[in-house]
C-alpha positions, 0 to 999 in steps of 0.5 A: 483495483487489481495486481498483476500476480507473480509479475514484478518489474517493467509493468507488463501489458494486458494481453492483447486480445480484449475477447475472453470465452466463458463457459455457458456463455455464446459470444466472447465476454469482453473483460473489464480491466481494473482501474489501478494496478501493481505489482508484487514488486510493489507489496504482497496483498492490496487492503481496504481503503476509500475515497477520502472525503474529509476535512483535516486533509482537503489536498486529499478530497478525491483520492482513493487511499488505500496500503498494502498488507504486508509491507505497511505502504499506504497508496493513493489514486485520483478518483477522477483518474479511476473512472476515466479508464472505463475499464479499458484495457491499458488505460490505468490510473496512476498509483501514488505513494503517501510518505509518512511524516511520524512523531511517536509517542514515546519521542521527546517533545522537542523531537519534530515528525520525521520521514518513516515507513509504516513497516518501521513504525510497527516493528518499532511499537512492537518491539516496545511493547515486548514483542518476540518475532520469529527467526530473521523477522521484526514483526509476526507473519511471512510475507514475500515482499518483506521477508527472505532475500532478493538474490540466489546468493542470500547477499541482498534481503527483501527491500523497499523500492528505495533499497532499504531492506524491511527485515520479515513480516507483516505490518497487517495495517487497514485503512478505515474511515472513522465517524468523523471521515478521516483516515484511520490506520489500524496495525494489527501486529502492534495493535496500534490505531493511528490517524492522519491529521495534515497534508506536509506536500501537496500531492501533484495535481490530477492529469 
């Protein structure tokens, strides 16, 4: 996996060249390109993850699910998809976003799963459980991608791809498989372990 630094959006290509000099060696080195890629219009800092192999979510056997740091997202890659890029320069998988269907503990039972983003669910526990946050942030920690503004003018505050506006700090989630191998979420900023018990949508079928 790799991201592409400071670069945002359009995707901007490898370079051209697929021959690198390296120091203490004779001929060019030809890299190794990652199998999956995004930007920092996408999240700050790549987690952990791995290629799911459970019983609870057989839509999902084969994927790499893995989040980003910051803004809690939780992506996933076809496995299959990964190592056909042979780690050829412009030939990345496809990354796919995990929505998330959540019913929080302290919801009513009549309440059913509703639509949230990670980041939201954290902010929410840990408000709940007394958090105190530092100016203009609803959870601990700085991040780029969550916390400031997306304009010189300070009109338009960090946000999603969809426009929603985070409002500062870090989910800090990791993704882990339990002994069981199901997907755990682990939030550090509420302290929260989480687990992912059924598909909703199926995701779309591998190229």
């Amino acid at each position: 996996m790799g991201k592409t630094g400071s670069l945002e959006t359009p995707p901007v290509a490898f370079p051209d060249r697929d021959l690198l000099k390296v120091d203490g060696i004779e001929e060019p080195v030809v890299p190794i390109y990652p199998a999956a890629v995004y930007s920092h219009w996408e999240g700050d800092a790549i987690g952990s993850g791995f290629v799911y192999r459970g019983k609870l979510m057989p839509q999902m056997r084969g994927k790499f699910i893995f989040n980003d740091m910051t803004t809690g997202r939780i992506f996933y890659v076809d496995l299959a998809e990964m190592l056909a890029t042979h780690g050829q320069r412009n030939h990345q998988a496809q990354i796919h976003e995990l929505q998330i269907m959540y019913k929080s503990p302290t919801d009513s039972a009549s309440q059913t799963p509703a639509k949230r983003r990670m980041f939201d669910i954290v902010a929410q526990t840990y408000a709940q459980k007394g958090g105190t946050p530092g100016q203009d942030h609803v959870v601990p920690g700085g991040a780029a991608a969550t916390t400031g503004w997306r304009d010189a003018d300070h009109k338009q505050p960090k946000a999603d791809p969809e426009g929603v506006a985070y409002g500062g700090g870090r989910a800090d989630p990791r993704i882990v498989k339990g002994g069981d191998g199901e997907v755990y979420v682990l939030t550090k900023s509420d302290g929260m372990i989480r687990k992912m018990t059924a598909v909703v949508t199926p995701p779309p079928a591998a190229k």
